[in-house]
N, C-alpha and C positions, 0 to 999 in steps of 0.2 A: 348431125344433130338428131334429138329424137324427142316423140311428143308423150308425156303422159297424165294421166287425168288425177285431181287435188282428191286426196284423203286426207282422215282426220285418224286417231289415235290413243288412248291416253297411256302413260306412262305409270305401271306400277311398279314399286320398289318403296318395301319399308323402310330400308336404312335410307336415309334424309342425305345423309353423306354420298355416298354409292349416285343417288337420287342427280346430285348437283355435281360429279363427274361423269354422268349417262347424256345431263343435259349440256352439259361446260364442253364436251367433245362433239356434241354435233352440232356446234356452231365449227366448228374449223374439220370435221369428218373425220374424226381418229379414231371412232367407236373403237377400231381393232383392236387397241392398244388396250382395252380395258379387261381386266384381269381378281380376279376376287380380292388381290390387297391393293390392287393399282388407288383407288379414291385415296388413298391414304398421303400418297405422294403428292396426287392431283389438287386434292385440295389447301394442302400445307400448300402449296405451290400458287392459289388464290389467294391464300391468306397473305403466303411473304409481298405479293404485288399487288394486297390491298386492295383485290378483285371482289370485293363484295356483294357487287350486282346478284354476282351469280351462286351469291351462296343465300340470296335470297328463295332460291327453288327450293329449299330444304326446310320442312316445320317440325315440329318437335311442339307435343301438348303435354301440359305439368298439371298437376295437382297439388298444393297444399292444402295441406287440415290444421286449424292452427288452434285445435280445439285442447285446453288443460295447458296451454302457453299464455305466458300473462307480457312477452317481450311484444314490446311496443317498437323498438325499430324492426323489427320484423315486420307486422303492421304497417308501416310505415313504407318498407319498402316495394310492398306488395303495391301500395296506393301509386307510388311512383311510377310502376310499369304501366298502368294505364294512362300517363301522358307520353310512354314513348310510340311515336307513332306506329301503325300500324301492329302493333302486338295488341291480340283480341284476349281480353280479361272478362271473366263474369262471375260471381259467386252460385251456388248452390244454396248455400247458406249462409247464416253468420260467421260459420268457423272454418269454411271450404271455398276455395279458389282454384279456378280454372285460367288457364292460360296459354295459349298457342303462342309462340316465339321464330320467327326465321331464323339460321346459323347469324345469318348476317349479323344480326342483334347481338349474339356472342361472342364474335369474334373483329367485328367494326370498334378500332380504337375511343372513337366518341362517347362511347356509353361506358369505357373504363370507369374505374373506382364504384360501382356498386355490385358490393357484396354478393346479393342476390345472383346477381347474374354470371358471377364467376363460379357459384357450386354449380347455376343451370348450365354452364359452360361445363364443369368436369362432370357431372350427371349424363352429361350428353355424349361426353369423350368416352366413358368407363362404356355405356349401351353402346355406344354405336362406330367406334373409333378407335376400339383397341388398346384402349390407356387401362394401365392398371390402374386401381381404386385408389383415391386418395382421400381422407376422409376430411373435412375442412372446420365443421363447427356442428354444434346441436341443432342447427338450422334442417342440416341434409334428412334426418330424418322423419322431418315434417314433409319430406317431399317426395312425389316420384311421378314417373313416366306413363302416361296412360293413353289408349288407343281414342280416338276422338269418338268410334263409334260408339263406343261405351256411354257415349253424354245422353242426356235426354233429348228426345227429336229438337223439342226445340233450340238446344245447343248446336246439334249437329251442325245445322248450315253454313255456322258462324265458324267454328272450328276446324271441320275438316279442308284440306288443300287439295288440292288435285291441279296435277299437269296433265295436259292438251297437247297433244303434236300434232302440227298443221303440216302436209307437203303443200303448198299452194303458190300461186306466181310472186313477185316482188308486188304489185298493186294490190293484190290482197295481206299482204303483210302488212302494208305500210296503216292499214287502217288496224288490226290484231295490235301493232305494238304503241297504239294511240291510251289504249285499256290502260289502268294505274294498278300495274300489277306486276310478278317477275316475269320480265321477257328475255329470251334469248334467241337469237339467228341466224343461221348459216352465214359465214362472212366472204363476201365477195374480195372484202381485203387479202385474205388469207387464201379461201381456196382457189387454186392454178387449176380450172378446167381443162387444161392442157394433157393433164398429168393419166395415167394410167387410171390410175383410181378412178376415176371420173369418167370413164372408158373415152378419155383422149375428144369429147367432143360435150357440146351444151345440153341441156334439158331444159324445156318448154313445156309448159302447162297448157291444155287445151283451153280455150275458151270457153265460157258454161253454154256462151251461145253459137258453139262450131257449127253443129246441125245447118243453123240458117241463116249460114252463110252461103251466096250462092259461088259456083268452083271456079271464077276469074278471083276474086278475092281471097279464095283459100288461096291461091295460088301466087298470088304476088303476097300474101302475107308469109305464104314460106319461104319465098325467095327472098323476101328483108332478112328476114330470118338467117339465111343460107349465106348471107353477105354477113352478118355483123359476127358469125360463128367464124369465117374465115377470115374477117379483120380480127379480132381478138385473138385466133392463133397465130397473127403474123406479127401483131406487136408483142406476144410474149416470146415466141420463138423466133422470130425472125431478127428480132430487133431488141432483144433479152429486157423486153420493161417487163414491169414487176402486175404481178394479180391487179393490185389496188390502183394503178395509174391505167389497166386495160380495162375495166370495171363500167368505165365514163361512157362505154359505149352499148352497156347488158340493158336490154329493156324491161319493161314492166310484164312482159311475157315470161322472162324467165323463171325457172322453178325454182324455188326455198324453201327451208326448214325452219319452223317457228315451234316454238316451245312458249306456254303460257302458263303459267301458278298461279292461282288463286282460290278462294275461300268459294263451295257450293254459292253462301250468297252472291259472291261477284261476278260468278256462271250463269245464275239466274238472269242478273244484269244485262250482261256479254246477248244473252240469250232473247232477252227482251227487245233489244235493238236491232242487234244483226241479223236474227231471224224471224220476228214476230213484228218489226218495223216499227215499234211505237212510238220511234220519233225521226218520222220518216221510211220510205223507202228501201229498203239498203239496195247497195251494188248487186245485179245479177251476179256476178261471180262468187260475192259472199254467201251468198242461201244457203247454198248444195255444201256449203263450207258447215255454216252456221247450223244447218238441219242434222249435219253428223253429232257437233256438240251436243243441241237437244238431246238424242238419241242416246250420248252417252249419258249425260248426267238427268238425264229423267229414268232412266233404265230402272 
């Protein structure tokens, strides 16, 4: 077994696709496999199994001008995107629309049959997915692809997405994927610590408060430790059960990977509780967690 200390991170990557097989792989550790066309398979491969969770990591911000157009279902359709949940709509003006959208939204069967969102679906495919162009109606030209930073500050917050990667134990996670937003997580179902990759043994997160601890208790805490490392090898190897039935016995020590999406504003949020405590306390172990987010997104 071995110990190491929670870091934070954030994930950059413009392509929104690429984005959500960066994150879709380290929940189950296959980063390896990722390859400059691999997203392409990966994701078709969410889509056929209706994995939409995780194509919620991926934003994509639109513009229409819908100015010298006198088409009222266009209009119309526009108004409708602002009851689908969580896709963030604002105007500029009377004749300009803004709109941040997850993949999810594009490719989640539920919201078939509007129009709109199947050009935002091939707009998205032609930028970012390798589809050749296909051109669909007089609509498409009213629209296109814009950086969020380009909005005015006070859009920004609302618009822009940004992913968070946590390394921190399973009790710090368990409060991270509480937040209403995209989560994804190392899966103890899935990954066999057993296995080479994993150099054949567990990983433990220090405690925020190891320092003071005095060394009877460091020391019977590593020994739990040194015992549930060596019953977990013995039911996968010994006794061929599977990652997810040897799982029952990983504790809240153990070290995760968490991936978090969400809008600047919902960071502010995140940021307000976990690290600034405004409603409450937070856990010692979240702080040191919580103070790297600050750190990133006040930057």
């Amino acid at each position: 077994m071995k110990f190491i200390h929670s870091s934070v991170d954030e994930l950059i990557e413009t392509n929104p696709y690429k984005l959500v097989e960066r994150i879709g792989r380290m929940c189950y550790k296959s980063e390896d496999k990722i390859s400059d066309t691999s997203y392409i398979k990966f994701v078709n491969m969410l889509i056929e199994h209706k994995h939409f969770a995780m194509l919620e990591h991926g934003w994509i911000t639109f513009k229409i001008d819908i100015n010298g157009t006198q088409d009222i279902e266009l209009v119309d359709a526009i108004g409708t995107l602002g009851y689908i949940p969580y896709i963030v709509l604002d105007s500029l003006d009377r004749y300009t629309y803004i709109f941040t959208i997850s993949l999810s939204h594009l490719y989640n069967p539920r919201y078939n049959g509007s129009k709109l969102l199947d050009i935002l679906k091939n707009m998205a495919e032609i930028e970012y997915f390798n589809r050749e162009f296909k051109f669909i109606d007089d609509w498409q030209p009213l629209i296109s692809i814009i950086d969020p930073l380009d909005l005015p500050m006070d859009l920004q917050e609302r618009h822009i997405h940004r992913s968070i990667h946590f390394v921190c134990d399973r009790g710090v996670s368990h409060e991270l994927v509480r937040h209403r937003c995209a989560a994804a997580q190392e899966s103890t179902r899935y990954c066999n610590y057993t296995k080479d990759k994993f150099s054949n043994e567990l990983t433990f997160i220090y405690p925020s408060t190891w320092k003071d601890w005095n060394e009877s208790i460091q020391s019977k805490y590593c020994q739990n430790l040194n015992i549930i490392e060596m019953l977990y090898n013995d039911m996968i190897i010994k006794h061929s059960m599977t990652p997810e039935q040897a799982r029952c016995i990983l504790p809240n020590s153990l070290k995760t990977e968490v991936v978090l999406t969400m809008s600047e504003e919902q960071w502010c949020h995140f940021i307000a509780i976990r690290y600034k405590g405004t409603t409450g306390k937070p856990h010692p172990d979240m702080i040191p967690v919580a103070k790297e987010v600050y750190n990133i997104i006040m930057a």
